[in-house]
Backbone as CSV, one residue per row, in Angstrom:
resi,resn,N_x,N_y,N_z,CA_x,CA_y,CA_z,C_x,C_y,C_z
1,UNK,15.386,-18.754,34.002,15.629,-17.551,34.779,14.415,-16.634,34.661
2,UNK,14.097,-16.411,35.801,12.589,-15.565,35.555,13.355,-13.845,35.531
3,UNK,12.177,-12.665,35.096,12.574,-11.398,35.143,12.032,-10.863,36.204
4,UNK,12.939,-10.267,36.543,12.855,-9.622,37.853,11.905,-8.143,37.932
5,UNK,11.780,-7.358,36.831,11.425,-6.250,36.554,9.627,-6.797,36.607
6,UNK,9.419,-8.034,36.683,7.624,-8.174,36.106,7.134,-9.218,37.655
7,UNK,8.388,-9.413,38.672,7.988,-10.167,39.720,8.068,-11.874,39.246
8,UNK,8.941,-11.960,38.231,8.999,-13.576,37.854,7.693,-14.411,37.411
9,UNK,6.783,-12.866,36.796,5.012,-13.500,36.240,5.020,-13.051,35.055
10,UNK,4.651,-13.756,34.030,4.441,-13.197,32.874,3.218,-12.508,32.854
11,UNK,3.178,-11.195,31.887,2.129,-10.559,31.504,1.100,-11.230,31.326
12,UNK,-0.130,-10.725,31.921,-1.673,-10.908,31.708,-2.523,-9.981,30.535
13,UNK,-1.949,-9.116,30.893,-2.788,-7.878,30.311,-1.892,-6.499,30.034
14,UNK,-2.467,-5.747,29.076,-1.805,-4.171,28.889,-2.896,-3.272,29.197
15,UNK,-3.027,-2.203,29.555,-4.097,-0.921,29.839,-3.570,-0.094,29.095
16,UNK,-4.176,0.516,28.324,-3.657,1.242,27.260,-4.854,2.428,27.071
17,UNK,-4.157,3.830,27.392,-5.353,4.837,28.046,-4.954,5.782,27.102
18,UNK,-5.696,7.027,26.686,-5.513,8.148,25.984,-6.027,9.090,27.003
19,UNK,-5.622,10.716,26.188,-6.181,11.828,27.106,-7.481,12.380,26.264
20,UNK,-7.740,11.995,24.733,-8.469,12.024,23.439,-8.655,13.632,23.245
21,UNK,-7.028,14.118,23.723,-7.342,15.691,22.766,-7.633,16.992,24.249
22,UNK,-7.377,16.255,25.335,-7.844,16.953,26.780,-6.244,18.198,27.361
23,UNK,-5.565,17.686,26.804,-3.862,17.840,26.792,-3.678,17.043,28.293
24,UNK,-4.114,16.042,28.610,-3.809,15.026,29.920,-5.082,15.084,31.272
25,UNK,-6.026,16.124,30.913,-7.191,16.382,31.645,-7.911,15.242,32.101
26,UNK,-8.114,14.706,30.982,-9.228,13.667,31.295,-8.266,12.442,30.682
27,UNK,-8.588,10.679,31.385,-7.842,9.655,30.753,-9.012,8.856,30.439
28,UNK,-9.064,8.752,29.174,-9.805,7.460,28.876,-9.595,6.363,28.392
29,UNK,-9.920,4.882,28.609,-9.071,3.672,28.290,-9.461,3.394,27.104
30,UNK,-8.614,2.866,26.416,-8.446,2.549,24.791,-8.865,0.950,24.700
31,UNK,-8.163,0.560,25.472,-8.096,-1.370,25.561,-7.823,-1.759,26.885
32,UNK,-8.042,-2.895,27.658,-6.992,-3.654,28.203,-7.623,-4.045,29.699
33,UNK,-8.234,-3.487,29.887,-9.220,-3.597,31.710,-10.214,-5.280,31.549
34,UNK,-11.032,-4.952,30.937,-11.657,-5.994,30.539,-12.491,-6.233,28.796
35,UNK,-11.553,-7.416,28.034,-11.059,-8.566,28.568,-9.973,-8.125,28.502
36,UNK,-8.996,-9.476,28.611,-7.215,-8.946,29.076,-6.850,-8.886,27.219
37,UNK,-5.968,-7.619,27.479,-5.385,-7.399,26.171,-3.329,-7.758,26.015
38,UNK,-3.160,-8.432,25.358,-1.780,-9.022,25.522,-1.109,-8.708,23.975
39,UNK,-2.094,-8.445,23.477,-1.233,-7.669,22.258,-0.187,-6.636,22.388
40,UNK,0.863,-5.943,21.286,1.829,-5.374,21.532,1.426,-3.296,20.961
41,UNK,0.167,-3.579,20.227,0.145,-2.679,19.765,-1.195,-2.072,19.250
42,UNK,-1.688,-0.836,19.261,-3.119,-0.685,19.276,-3.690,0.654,18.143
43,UNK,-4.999,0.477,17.815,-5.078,1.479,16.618,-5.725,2.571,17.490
44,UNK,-6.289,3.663,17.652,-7.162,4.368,17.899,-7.759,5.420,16.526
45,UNK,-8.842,5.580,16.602,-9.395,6.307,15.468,-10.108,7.695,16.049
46,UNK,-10.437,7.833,17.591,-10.935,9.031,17.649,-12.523,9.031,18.256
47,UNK,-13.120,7.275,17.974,-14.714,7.458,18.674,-15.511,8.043,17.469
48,UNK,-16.596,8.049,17.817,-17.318,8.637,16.730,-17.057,9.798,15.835
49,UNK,-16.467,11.033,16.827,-16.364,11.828,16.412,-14.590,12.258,15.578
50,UNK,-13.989,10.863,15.410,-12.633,11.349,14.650,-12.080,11.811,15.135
51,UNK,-10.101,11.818,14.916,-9.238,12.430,15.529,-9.163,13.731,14.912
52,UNK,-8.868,14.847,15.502,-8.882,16.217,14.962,-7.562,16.909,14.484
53,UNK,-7.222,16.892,13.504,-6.116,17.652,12.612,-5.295,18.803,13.694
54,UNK,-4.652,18.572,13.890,-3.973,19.679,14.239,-3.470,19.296,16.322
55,UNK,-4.276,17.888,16.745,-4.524,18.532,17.900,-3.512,17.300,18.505
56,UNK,-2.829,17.485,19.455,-2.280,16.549,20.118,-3.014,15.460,21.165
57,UNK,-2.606,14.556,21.287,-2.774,13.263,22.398,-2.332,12.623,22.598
58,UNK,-2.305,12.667,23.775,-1.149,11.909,24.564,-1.794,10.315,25.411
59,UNK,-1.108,9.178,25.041,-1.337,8.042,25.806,-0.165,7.350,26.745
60,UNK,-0.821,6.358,27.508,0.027,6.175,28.235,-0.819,4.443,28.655
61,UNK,0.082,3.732,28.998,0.146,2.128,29.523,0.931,1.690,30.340
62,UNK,0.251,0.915,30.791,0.459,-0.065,31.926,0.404,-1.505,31.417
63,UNK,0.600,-2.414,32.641,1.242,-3.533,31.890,0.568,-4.035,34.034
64,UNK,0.094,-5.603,33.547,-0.762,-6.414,34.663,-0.303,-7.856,34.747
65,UNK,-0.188,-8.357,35.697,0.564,-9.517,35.751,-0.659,-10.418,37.163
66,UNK,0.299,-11.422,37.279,-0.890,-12.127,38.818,-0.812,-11.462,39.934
67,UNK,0.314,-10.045,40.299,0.431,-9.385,41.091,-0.430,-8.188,40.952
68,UNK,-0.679,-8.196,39.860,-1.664,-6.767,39.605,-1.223,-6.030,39.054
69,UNK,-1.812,-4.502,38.568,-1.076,-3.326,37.699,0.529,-2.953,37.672
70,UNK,1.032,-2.717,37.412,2.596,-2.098,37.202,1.758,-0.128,37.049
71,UNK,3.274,0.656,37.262,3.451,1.713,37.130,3.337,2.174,35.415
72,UNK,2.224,3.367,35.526,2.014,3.555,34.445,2.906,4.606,33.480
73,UNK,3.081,3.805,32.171,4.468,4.448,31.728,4.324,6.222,31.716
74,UNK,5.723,6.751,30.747,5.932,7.964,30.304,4.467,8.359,29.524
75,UNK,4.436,9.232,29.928,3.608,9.696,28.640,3.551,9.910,26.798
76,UNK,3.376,9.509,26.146,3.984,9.582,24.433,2.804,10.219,23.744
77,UNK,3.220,11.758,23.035,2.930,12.051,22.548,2.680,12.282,20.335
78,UNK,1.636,12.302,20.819,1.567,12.110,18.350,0.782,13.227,18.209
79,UNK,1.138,13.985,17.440,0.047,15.143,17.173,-0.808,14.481,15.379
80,UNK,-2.189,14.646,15.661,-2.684,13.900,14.371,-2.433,15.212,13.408
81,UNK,-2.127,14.458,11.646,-2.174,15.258,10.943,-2.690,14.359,9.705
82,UNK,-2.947,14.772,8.388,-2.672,14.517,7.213,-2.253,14.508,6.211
83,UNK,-2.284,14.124,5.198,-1.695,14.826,3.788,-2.161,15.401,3.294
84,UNK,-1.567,16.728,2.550,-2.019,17.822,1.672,-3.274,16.916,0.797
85,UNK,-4.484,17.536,0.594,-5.300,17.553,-0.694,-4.628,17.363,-1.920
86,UNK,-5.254,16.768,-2.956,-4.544,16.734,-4.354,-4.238,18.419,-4.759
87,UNK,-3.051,18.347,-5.648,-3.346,19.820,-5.977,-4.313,20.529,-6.921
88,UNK,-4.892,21.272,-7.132,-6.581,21.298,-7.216,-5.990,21.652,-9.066
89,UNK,-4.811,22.359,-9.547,-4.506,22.576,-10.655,-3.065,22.421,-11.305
90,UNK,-3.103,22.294,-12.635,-1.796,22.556,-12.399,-1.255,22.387,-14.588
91,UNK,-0.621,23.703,-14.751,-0.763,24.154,-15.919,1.376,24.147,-16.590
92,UNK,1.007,24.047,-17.780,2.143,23.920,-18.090,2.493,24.655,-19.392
93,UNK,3.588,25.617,-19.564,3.897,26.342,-20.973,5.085,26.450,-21.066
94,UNK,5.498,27.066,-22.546,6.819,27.398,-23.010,7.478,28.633,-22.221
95,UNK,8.790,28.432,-21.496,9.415,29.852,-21.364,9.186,30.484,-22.795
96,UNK,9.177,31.963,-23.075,9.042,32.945,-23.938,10.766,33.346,-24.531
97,UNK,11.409,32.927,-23.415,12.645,33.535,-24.005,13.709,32.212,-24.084
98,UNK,13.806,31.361,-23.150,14.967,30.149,-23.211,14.350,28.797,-23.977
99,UNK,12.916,28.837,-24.341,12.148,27.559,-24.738,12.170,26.544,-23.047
100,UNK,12.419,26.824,-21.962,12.109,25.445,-21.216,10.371,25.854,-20.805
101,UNK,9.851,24.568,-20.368,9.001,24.304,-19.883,8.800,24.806,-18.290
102,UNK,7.306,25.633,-18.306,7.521,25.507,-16.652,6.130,25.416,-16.585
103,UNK,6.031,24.813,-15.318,5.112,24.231,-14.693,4.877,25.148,-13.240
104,UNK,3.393,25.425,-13.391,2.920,26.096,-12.325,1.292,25.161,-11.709
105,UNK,1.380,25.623,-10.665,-0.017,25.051,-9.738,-0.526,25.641,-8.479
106,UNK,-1.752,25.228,-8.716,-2.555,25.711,-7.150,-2.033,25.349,-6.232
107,UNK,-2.343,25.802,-4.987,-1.510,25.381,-3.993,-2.485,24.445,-3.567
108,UNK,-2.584,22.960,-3.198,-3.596,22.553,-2.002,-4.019,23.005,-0.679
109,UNK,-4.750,22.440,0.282,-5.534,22.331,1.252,-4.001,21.569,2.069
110,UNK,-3.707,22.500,2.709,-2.132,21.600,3.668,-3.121,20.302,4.527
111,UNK,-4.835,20.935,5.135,-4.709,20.031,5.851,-4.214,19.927,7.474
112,UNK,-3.969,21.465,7.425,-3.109,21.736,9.210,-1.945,21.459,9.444
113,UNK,-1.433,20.995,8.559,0.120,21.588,8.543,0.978,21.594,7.359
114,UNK,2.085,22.373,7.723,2.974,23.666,6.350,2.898,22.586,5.791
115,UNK,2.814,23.290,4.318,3.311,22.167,3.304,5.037,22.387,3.251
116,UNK,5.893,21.321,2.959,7.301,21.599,3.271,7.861,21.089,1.635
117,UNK,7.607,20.665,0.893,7.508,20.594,-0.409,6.703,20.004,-1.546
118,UNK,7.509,19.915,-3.166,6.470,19.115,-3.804,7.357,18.257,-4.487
119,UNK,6.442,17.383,-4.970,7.239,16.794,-6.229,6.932,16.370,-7.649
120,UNK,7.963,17.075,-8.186,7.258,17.024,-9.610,8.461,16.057,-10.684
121,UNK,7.284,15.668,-11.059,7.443,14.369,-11.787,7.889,14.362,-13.586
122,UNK,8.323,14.140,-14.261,8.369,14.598,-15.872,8.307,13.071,-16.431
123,UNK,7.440,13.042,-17.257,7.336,11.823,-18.254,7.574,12.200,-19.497
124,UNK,8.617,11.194,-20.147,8.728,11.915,-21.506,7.848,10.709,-22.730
């Protein structure tokens, strides 16, 4: 039974395009025009100049058969981020009045976005 949704042809190729940070201005292709790309899934890193912390991009694909291009999908958006910096300090003493231990520290480098918690660890 062939699929009806691809014209009863199996895939040739995927086109797989970014906007690289334009918010949809400009499209530039990632993979897939030439040679044919039939893989399911793709890395991007940004080009020379790296993906930028904080900034959104949006891609979008198509899909090529012996009939030619298909309609190019939804748009899917990822905003790049990273992980907090190590925390740069981090000191430890006796409460003065109950004897527990507390533990205090620098805050890191979020990195472009909130830090939303931490975790602290106790080895005895």
């Amino acid at each position: 039974m062939t699929d009806p949704s691809n014209g009863g042809s199996s895939i040739t190729s995927y086109h797989v395009e970014w906007d690289a940070g334009s918010n949809g201005a400009t499209w530039e292709t990632v993979i897939g025009l030439s040679p044919s790309y039939t893989g399911l899934s793709a890395s991007v890193t940004g080009g020379t100049s790296g993906l930028t912390v904080g900034t959104n991009y949006k891609f979008r694909i198509r899909a090529r058969n012996i009939h030619g291009w298909g309609i190019v999908s939804s748009e899917s958006i990822i905003k790049a981020a990273q992980a907090p910096s190590q925390v740069p300090s981090v000191a430890t003493s006796i409460h003065s009045t109950n004897g527990a231990v507390v533990i205090s520290w620098s805050a890191p480098s979020s990195n472009g976005e909130t830090i939303s918690s931490y975790l602290i660890e106790v080895f005895n």
